[in-house]
N, C-alpha and C positions, 0 to 999 in steps of 0.2 A: 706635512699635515699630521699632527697629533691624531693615534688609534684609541679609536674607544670600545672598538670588538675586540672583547677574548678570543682565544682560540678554540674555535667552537665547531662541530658540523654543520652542514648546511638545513637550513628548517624544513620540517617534514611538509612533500609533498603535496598533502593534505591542507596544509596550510593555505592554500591557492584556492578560489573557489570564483567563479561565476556565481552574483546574488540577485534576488528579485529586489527591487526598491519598491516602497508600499504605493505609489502609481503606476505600478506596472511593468516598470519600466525595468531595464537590465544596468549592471556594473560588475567590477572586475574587484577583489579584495584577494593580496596578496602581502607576505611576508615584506618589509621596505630594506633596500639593499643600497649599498655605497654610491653606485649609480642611477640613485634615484637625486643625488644633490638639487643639479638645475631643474626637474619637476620639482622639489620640496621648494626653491627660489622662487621660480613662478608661479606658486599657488598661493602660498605665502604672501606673495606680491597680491593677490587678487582679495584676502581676507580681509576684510573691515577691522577697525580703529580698535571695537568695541569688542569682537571676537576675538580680539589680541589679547584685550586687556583682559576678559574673563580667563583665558587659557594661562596667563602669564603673572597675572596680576598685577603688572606694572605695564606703561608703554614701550614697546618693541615693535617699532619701526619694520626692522627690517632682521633677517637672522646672519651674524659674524660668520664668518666661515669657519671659527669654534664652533659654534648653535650647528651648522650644518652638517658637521662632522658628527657631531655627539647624538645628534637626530636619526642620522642614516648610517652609524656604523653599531651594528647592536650584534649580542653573540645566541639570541636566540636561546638564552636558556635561562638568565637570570634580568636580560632585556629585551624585550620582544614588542615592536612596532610592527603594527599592518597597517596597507595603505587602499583607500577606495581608488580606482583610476576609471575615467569616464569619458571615451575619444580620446586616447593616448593622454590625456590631464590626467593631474591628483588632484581629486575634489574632496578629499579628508584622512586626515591621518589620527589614529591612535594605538598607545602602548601602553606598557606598565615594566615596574621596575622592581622586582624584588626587592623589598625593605628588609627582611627578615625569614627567616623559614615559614614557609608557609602564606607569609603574606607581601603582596604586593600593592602600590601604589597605580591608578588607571587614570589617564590624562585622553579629553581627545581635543579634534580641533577639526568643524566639519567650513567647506565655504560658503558663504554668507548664501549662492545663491543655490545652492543645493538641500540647505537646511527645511526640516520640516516632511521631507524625503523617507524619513526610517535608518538614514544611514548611521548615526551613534547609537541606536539600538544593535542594530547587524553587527558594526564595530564589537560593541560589549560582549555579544554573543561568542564570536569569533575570539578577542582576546580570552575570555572566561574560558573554552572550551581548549584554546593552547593553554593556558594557565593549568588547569585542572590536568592536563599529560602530564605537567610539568611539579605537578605536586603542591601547586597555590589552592589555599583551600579558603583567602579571603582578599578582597580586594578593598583598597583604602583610599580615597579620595579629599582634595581640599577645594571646596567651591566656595565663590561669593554668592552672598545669600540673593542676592539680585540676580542672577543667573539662573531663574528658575527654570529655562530646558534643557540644562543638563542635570540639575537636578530630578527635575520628571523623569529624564531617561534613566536615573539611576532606578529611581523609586517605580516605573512603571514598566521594568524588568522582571519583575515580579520578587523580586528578592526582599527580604528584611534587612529593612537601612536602618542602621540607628549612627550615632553619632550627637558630636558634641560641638560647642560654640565658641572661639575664643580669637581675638584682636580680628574681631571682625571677615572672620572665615570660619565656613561650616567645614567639620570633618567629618564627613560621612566615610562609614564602614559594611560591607555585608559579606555575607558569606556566598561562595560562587558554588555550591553544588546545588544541582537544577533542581528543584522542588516541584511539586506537580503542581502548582500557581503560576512559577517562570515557564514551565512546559508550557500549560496550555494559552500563555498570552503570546509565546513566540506562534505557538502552531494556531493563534488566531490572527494573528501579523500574517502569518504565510498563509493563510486563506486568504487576508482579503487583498494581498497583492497578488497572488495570482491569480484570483478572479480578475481583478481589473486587469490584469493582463490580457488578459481573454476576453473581456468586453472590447476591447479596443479592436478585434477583429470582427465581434458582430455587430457592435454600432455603428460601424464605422460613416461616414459621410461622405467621403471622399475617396474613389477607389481608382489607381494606374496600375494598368496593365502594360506591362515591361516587355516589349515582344511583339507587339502588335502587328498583325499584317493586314493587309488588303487581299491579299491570296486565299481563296477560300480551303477549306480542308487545312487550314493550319490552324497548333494549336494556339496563339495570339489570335488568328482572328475568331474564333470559336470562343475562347473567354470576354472578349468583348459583345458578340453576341448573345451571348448567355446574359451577362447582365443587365442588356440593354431589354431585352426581353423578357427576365425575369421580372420586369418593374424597380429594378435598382431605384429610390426614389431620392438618393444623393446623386453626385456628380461622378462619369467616368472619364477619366483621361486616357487619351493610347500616346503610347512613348513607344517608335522605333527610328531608327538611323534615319532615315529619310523624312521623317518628319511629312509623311503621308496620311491626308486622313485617310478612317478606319469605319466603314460602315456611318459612314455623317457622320463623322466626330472627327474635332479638328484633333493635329497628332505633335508631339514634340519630341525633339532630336535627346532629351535627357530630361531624366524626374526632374531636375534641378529646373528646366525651364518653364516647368509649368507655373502660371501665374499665383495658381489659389493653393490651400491648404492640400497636403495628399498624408489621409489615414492610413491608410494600407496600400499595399504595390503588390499585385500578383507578376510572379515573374514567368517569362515563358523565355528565356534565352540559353543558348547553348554553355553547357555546366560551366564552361572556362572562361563564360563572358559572367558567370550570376557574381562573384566578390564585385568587380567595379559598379555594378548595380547597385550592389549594400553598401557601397562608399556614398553613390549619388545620392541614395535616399537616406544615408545618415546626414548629407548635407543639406537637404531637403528640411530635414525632420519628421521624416514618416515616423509612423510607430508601431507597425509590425509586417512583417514581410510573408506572402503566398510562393512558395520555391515550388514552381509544377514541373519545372528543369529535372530531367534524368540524369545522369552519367555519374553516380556520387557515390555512396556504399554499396550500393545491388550492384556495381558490374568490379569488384573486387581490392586489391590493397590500396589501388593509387585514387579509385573514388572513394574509397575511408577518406586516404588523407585530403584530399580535396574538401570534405565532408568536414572536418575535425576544422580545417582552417573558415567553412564557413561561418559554422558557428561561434567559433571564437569572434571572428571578426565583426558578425551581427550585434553579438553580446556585446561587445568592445565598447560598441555605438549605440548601448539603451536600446537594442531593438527584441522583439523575440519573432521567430522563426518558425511556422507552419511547412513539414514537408523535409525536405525537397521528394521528389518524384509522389510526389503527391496527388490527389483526384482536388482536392479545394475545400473551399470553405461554402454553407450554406444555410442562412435566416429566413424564417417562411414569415416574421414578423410585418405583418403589411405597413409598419410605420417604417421600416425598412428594407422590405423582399430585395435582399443578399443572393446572386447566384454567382458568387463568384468559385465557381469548379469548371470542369469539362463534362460535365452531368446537362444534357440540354431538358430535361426533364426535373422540371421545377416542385419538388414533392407538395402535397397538400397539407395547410397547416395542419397540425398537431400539437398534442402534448407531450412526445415524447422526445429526448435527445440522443443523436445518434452518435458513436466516436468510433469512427472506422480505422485500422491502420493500414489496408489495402487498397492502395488506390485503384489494381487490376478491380476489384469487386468492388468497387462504391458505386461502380453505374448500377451495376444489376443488384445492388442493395435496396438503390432508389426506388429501383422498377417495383422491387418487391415492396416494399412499403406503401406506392403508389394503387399496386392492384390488391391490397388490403383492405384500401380504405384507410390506413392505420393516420399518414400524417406526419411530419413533425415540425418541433419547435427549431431546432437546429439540429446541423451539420457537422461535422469534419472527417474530413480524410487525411490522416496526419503523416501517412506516407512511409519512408524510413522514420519517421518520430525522431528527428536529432535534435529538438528542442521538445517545444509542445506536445505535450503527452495526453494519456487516456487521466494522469491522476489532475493534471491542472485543468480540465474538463471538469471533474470534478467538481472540482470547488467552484466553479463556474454555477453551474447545475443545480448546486445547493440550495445557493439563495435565486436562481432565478425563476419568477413564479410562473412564465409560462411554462415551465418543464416539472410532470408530474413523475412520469418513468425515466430511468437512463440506459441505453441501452450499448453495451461493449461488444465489438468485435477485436477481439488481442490476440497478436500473432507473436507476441513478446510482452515480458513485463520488466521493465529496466528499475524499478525501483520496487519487490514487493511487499516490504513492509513498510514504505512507507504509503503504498495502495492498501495495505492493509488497514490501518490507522485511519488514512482518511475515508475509504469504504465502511466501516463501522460506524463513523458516526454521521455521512449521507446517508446511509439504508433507514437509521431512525426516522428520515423525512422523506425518505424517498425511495421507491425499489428499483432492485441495478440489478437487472440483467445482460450477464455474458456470456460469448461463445469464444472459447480459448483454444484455440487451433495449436498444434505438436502434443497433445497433453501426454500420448504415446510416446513419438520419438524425442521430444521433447526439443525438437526443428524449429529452427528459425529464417524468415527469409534474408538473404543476402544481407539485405542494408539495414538491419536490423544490428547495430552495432553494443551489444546485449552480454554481461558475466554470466555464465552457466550456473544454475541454482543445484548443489550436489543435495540437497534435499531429498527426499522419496517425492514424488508428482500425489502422492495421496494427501504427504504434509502438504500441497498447494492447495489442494483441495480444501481441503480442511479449512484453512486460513480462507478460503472462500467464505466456507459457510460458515467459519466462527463473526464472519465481518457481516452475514448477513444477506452475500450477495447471492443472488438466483442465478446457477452456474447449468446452464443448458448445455446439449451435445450439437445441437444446428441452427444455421440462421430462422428455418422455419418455424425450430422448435423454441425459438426467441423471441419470432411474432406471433407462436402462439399464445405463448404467456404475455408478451407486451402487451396484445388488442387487450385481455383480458383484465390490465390492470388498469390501462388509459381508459378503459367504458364500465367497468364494473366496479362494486364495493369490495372490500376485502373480506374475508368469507372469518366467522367468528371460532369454526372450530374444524372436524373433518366430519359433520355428518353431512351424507347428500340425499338429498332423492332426484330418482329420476322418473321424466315425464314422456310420454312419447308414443306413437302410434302405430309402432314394429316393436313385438315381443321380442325380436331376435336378435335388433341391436338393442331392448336395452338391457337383454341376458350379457352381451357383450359389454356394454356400460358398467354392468354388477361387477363383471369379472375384472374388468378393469381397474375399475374404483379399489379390489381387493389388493390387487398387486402393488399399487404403488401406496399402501396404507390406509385410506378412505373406509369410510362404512357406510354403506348404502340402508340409512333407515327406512327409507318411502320408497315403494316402488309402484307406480303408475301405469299400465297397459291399456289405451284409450282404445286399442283397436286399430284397424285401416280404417275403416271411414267417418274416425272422428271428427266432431267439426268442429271452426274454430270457439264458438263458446266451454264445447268440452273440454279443449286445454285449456281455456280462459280460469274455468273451476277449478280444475286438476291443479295450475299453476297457484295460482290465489292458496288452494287449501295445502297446499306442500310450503311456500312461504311463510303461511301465518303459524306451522308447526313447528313449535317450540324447539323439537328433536331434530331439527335441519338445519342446517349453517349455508349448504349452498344448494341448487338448483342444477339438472341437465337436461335440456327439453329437445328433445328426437323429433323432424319431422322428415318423413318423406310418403310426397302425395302420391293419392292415387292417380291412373292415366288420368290425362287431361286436366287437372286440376294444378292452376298455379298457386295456389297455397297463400296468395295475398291476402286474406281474410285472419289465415294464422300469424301470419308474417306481423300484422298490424298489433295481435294480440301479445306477440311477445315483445313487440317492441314498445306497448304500453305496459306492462309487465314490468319491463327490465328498466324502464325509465323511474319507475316508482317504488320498486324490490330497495330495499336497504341489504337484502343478502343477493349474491353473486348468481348471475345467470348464465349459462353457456346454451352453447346447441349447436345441435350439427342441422344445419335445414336445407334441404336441397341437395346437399353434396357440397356447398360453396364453404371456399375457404374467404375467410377476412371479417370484414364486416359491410353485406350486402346492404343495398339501399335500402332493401324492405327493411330492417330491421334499423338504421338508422334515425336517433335521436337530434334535431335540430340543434347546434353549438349558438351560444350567443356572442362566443367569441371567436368564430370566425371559424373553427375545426370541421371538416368533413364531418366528421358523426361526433356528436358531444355525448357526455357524460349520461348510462343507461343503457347509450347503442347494445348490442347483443353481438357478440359476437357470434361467429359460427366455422366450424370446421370441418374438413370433408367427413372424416373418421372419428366415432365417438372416442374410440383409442387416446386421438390426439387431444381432444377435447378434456380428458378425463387426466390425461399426462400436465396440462397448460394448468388445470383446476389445482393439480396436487403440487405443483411447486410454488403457487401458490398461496394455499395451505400453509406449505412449509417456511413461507416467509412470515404469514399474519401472526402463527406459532413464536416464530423467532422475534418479532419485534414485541411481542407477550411478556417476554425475558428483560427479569432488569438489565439494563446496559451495564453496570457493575455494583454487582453482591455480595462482594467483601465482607469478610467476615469487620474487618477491623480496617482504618487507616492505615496502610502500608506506613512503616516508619522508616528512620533513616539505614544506611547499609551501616550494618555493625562493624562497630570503631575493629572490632578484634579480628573479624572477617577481613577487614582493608585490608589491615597489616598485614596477614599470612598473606595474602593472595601477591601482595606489594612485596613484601619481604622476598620471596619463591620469586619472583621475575626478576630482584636485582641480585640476588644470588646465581640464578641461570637466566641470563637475559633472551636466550632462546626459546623457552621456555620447556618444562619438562613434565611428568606424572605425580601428580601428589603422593607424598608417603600415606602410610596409613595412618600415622599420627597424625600429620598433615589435614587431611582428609576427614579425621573422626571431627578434629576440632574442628573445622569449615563448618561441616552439618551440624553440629552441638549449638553452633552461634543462630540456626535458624528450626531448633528444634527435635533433629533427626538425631537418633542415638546408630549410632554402628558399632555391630558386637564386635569384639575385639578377634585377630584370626591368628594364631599365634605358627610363626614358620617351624619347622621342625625339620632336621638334614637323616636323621635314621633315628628306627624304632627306640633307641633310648634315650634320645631328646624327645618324643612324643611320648613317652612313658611318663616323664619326669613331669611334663608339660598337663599331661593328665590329670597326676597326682596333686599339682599345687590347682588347679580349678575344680579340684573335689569329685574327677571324673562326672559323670554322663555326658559325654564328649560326643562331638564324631570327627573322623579322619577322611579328610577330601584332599586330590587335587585338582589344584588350580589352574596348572598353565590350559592357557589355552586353545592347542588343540587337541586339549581330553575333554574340558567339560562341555565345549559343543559339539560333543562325537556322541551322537544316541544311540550308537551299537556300545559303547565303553561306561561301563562301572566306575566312577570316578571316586564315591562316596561311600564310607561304612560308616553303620550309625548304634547306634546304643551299646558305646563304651563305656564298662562301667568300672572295668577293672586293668589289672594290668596283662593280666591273659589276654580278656579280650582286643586289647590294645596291638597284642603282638598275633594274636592271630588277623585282626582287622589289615595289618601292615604288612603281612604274608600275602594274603587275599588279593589284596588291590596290585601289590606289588607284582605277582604274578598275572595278573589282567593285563597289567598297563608295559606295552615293550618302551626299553629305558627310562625304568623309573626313577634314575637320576634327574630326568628335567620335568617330574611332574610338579613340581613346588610343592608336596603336600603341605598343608597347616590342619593345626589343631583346634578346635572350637566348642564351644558349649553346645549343646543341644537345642534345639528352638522346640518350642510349641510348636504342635504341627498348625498349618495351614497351607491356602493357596499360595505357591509360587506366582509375584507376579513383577514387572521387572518397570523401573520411570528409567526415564536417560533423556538427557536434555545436549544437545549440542549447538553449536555458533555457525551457521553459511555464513561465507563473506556475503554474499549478496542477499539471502532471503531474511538472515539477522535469526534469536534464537529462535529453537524449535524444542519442543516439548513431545515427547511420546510417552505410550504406555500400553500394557497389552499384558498376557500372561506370558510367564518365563518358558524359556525352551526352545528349542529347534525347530521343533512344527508353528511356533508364534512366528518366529524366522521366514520360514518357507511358507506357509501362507499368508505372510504379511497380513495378519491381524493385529495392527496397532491404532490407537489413536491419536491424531494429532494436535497440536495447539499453538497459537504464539504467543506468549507472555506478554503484556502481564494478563494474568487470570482472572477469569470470577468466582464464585464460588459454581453461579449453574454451570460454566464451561466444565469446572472438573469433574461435577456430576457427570455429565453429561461422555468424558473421557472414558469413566468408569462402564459406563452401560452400553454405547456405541459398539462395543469390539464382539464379536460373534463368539466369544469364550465367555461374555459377560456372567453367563449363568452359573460356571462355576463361581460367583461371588456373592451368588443369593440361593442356595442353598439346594444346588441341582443335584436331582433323584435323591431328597432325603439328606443331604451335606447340611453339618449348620452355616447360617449363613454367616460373611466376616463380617469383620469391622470393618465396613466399606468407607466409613465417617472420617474414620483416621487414612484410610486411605487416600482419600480424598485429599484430607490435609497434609499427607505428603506429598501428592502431586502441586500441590499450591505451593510448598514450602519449595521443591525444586524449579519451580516458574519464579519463583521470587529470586531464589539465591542465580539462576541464569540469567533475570531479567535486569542484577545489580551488579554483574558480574560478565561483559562480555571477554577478558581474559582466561575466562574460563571456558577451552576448546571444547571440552565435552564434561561432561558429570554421569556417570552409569548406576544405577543403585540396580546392577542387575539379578540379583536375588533378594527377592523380601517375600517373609512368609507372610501372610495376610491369614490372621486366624479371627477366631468370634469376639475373643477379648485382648486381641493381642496384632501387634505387627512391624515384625522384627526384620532389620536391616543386616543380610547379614553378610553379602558381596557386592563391593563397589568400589569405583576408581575415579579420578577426577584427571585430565589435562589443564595447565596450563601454559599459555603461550601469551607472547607480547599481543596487543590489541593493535597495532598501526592505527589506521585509520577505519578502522571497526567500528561501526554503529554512530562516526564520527556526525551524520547528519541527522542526529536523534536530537543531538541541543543547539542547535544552527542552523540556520536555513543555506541551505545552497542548491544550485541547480545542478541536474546531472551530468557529468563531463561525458565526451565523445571519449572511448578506449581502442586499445588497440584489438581486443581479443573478442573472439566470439564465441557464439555457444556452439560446442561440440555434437558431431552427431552420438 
């Protein structure tokens, strides 16, 4: 058989991905290899007349076993075919062939009955994104003008197609670098297939339980009880060996033998029986699977890999995967009521969504949410999370309009920027509160098969609240602020008053309010035996005051007195308040009946309920985050100065250049270096090296002296006991006295590097530096320069791309802010230009994941001035670095975990 592969390496890793198809549903896209022939035969065989002829443009039967050869032997660099595969089938194939430098030819060909899928979009994605490694910066196409869904697919990629018309074929052209038009239609593709992913387990209709026993105290016959009694109001099946019913329900020997449709299969079998299960129910056509099976990642290398083949295998077969050692799944929706977990406590509808990853705690999640009063909309307990995650929840959440709050408990985050991305633009519709357990030792449980983020835990932070989200320390302190946002308005600014009939909590309330930033305008002391009209006043007149945004109304009765008379008050209060009401009444934590508002839709306490908490403390803690969320959603979502343009032609080349010279990658020179940042704005003074006092003399004399003389290396200039710098050179004496000076300071002043440089304008030392996590993607910092910025880590964080309020906001955050606005009498700097050099390095990081680090760690910041005048840049190869930023794929199962 004739070769039609060069001699080529084998294609990157990466190349391989597990994808969501836009129903949900899962497939396999992978580089296509020599022994793909008989799949490419029989798929081929399965495509229609008509799909031939548009791919081919003539009739082609069948493919030569030339065709076959020339199809499946490619060298991966100048021809590159990926192939969809779905149940061991190929259910589409596409490539492109390098025509020319830079441009290639793209062909696909999907099966007639898979079409309409997303799958020649995915394709496009995926070859565009190998294309672009590979230095294709355009792809070319020849379609018959009747073929309009592959033309749609070209044109509804968001790219600009243009092209021309001749003997009756269209030649469409576009350029494959992702614009922020193809971004955001891919990452509206991956919303709404993973939503429907995730619908497919709350709607579900038809629910078997894999496992089933008749034994009581097992976990099969407990999930069949549960939903039988939750009001399941579809159909349950029990499937175990015996084919025994199961609490009155007749039982089958395999998914496969059940008569009617089966939506979902909670599995409850031992971990080495759960694969032949995802085989039955890939034969079945179930479509998506509950794993409450143990034995997998949590008990160490050999349930990884058991782990790693599950989900392969599920994926294989279009399924997605809940779990495994998981608590379940749960919909309070009564056109549904879902209790498909091991939770026998069926929470009360709600508005809020919960995304548990501990199954050990989702019972007593329940509970608590239950003796709140709080409610919810839905469930999950995702377990070790080896599919279904807290971000595909998300996009669940978004659009669904029972769920008003969302609410996280993360004991890992396997993908965080891409939770960051999709948390930014949920919080616009919706508030996400989480509780993120290791954020200390930054621990993981066992089966949490998770890259370690070398980030500082402050950069997580941050990216929390640059996304938005309400980043709590407790579950309790999660439902405090939940109740508050599922019954209350959102509060307009941070003025409160408060109302209450003990001066002593609401001396406590004041003090409170001060700490965590609030300003207590109104303060109200009714007394002990006020009654209830008197807060009815008090409340009314603290509302209608202009100077108040939110409410905190204190009660505790005197002896004897149950308090239902106030109780009514504040809950007609709270039901009509357009500003936020809280209280502590009673001591009771949640939201008590007294103080519940009737739901028309079905919720334990609808929308005005009052909450109440034991502690004004806590109360006043729930109000101010808040606050801090109504504050942040106030903020444009992006305030650019300008439309970000393309990554400059000149920047490419050095960055491209510098990697195929050192394919390892290595440190920008300083020429290197000045030019990068010259292409995005930044000037870097020039640092001239000098080996002994009469090269720095010389060096002196041609920059017209007022110089100074530092060294660089670096373990002098972050030594705060060591004199590294002499400054106001202006002659040649001084020069040689300066290089005595230092030189006698510094022991072996052979390796200090000194250089020579101009003088700056004085101002604040303050230092950006932008680096790449493999896993958390770039990171943006800033803070004032020095040691002590070091050691008390006062930095700010960010993750690119930027806004303009984000960089503000970098600037002022940091507890040294004040030397930048003009502390004890200092003028203040040009914070403005500051700013836009922290923009300027979120830009050149956020077009540049090649570039391992970028440090601008001396810049003076003066009043009219700010000078760049130490800094260094890394480059290294990208692998598959940020490879899921233009392609959708799902998270692959790894080997490694995160370190203690």
């Amino acid at each position: 058989m004739t070769s039609y592969g060069n001699e080529s390496s084998p294609p990157p890793r990466h190349w391989e991905a597990d994808v969501l198809l836009l129903d949900g549903s899962t497939a396999h896209i992978r580089p296509i290899r020599p022994e793909d022939a008989s799949l490419l035969v029989e798929f081929y065989a399965r495509v229609s007349d008509e799909s031939k002829y548009y791919r081919f443009f003539s009739p082609m039967p069948t493919l030569s076993e030339r065709d076959v050869a020339r199809f499946t032997q490619v060298d991966y660099r100048d021809r590159v075919a990926l192939v969809v595969l779905l149940a061991e089938q190929m259910i589409a194939v596409g490539r492109f062939d390098v025509v020319q430098p830079g441009e290639a030819e793209v062909a696909f060909l999907v099966e007639d009955n898979h079409q309409g899928r997303g799958i020649a979009q995915i394709l496009l994605e995926h070859l565009a994104q190998a294309g672009r490694e590979l230095g294709v910066e355009k792809f070319v196409a020849e379609v018959l003008p009747d073929n309009r869904r592959m033309i749609d697919t070209f044109k509804d990629a968001g790219y600009h197609v243009a092209g021309g018309f001749q003997d009756g074929v269209m030649s469409l052209e576009f350029p494959i670098d992702p614009t922020e038009t193809a971004i955001g239609i891919m990452e509206n593709r991956e919303h709404r297939a993973e939503s429907a992913s995730i619908s497919r387990f709350f709607d579900a209709r038809s629910v078997a339980v894999v496992g089933a026993s008749r034994r009581q105290d097992t976990i099969g016959q407990a999930l069949v009880r549960h939903l039988v009694t939750g009001g399941f109001t579809g159909v349950v099946y029990a499937v175990n060996p015996a084919a025994e019913p199961v609490s009155g329900l007749p039982a089958y020997k395999s998914v496969v033998d059940i008569p009617g449709e089966v939506d979902v299969a909670v599995v409850a079998v031992p971990a080495n029986a759960v694969q032949d299960v995802v085989l039955d129910c890939a034969a079945k056509g179930v479509k998506g699977l509950i794993v409450i099976s143990s034995g997998f990642a949590e008990t160490g290398d050999e349930g990884r890999r058991r782990q790693r083949r599950l989900v392969g295998l599920a994926r294989s077969y279009g399924l997605r995967l809940i779990g495994p050692n998981c608590l379940g799944v749960i919909n309070t929706d009564p056109a549904t009521s879902l209790n498909a977990s091991l939770s026998a406590l069926m929470p009360p509808r709600g508005r809020a969504g919960f995304f548990c990853q501990s199954g050990t705690l989702g019972s007593a999640i329940l509970e608590k949410v239950y003796n709140r009063g709080l409610g919810l909309s839905t469930f999950v307990s995702a377990g070790n999370r080896a599919d279904v995650s807290g971000n595909d929840l998300l996009q669940y959440w978004e659009e669904d309009d029972s769920t008003e709050v969302v609410l996280l408990y993360l004991e890992s985050i396997g993908n965080p920027r891409k939770f960051s991305r999709i948390a930014r633009r949920v919080s616009r519709r919706k508030p996400i509160v989480a509780v993120r357990s290791g954020r200390t030792t930054q621990g993981v449980p066992m089966g949490h098969t998770v890259r370690s983020i070398s980030a500082p835990q402050t950069a997580v932070d941050s990216m929390f609240r640059q996304a938005g989200v309400i980043q709590v320390d407790t579950l309790d302190e999660m439902f405090d602020v939940a109740q508050l946002l599922a019954h209350q308005p959102l509060p307009r600014g941070r003025r409160v008053a408060v109302v209450g009939n003990s001066d002593a909590l609401g001396l406590l309330a004041t003090d409170a309010a001060a700490a965590v930033g609030l300003v207590v305008n109104n303060s109200v002391a009714l007394g002990a035996n006020a009654t209830a009209e008197d807060f009815e006043d008090a409340l009314d007149r603290a509302i209608d005051d202009p100077e108040v945004d939110s409410v905190i109304a204190v009660y505790f009765p005197p002896l004897n007195v149950s308090g239902e008379e106030v109780a009514n008050v504040l809950a007609a209060v709270g039901e009509q308040s357009d500003k936020p009401l809280v209280s502590t009444f009673l001591g009771v934590e949640g939201v008590p009946e007294l103080l519940r508002v009737p739901d028309v839709a079905g919720s334990t306490a609808g929308r005005g309920s009052v909450p109440s908490y034991p502690a004004v403390e806590a109360a006043v803690r729930a109000l101010a985050h808040v606050v801090e969320y109504a504050v942040w959603l106030r903020t444009p979502p992006d305030d650019r100065p300008e439309e970000s343009g393309p990554v400059p032609v000149e920047a490419k080349r050095l960055v491209n250049g510098v990697l195929m010279e050192s394919p390892e990658g290595r440190v920008l020179t300083q020429a290197e270096l000045r030019q990068l940042l010259s292409c995005y704005g930044i000037d870097v003074w020039q640092a001239f090296p000098v080996e002994d006092v009469e090269s720095a003399v010389r060096v002196g004399e041609r920059l017209g002296w007022e110089v100074v003389l530092k060294a660089t290396a670096d373990h002098l200039r972050h030594r705060p006991d060591l004199a590294h710098v002499w400054r106001g050179i202006d002659d040649e004496s001084d020069m040689r006295d300066g290089w005595a000076s230092l030189a006698s300071l510094i022991s072996e002043p052979e390796r200090a590097r000194f250089v020579v440089q101009k003088l700056a304008p004085p101002g604040v030392p303050v230092s950006i530096a932008a680096v790449e996590d493999r896993l958390f993607g770039p990171v943006i910092s800033f803070g004032t320069a020095g040691p002590l910025t070091e050691l008390l880590g006062d930095k700010a964080y960010r993750v690119p791309p930027l806004s303009l309020h984000e960089a503000r906001a970098m600037t002022r955050e940091i507890k040294s802010s004040p030397l930048l606005f003009g502390y004890r009498g200092s003028e203040v700097v040009d914070v403005d230009r500051v700013e836009e050099m922290i923009m300027a390095v979120a830009q050149i990081k956020n077009d540049f994941p090649q570039l391992r680090s970028l440090d601008l760690s001396l810049v003076l910041a003066g009043s009219t001035t700010c000078t760049v005048l130490t800094a260094e840049a890394r480059v290294e190869p990208v692998a598959d670095l940020r490879s899921d930023w233009f392609v959708r794929r799902l998270a692959q199962q790894i080997e490694d975990t995160v370190p203690d």
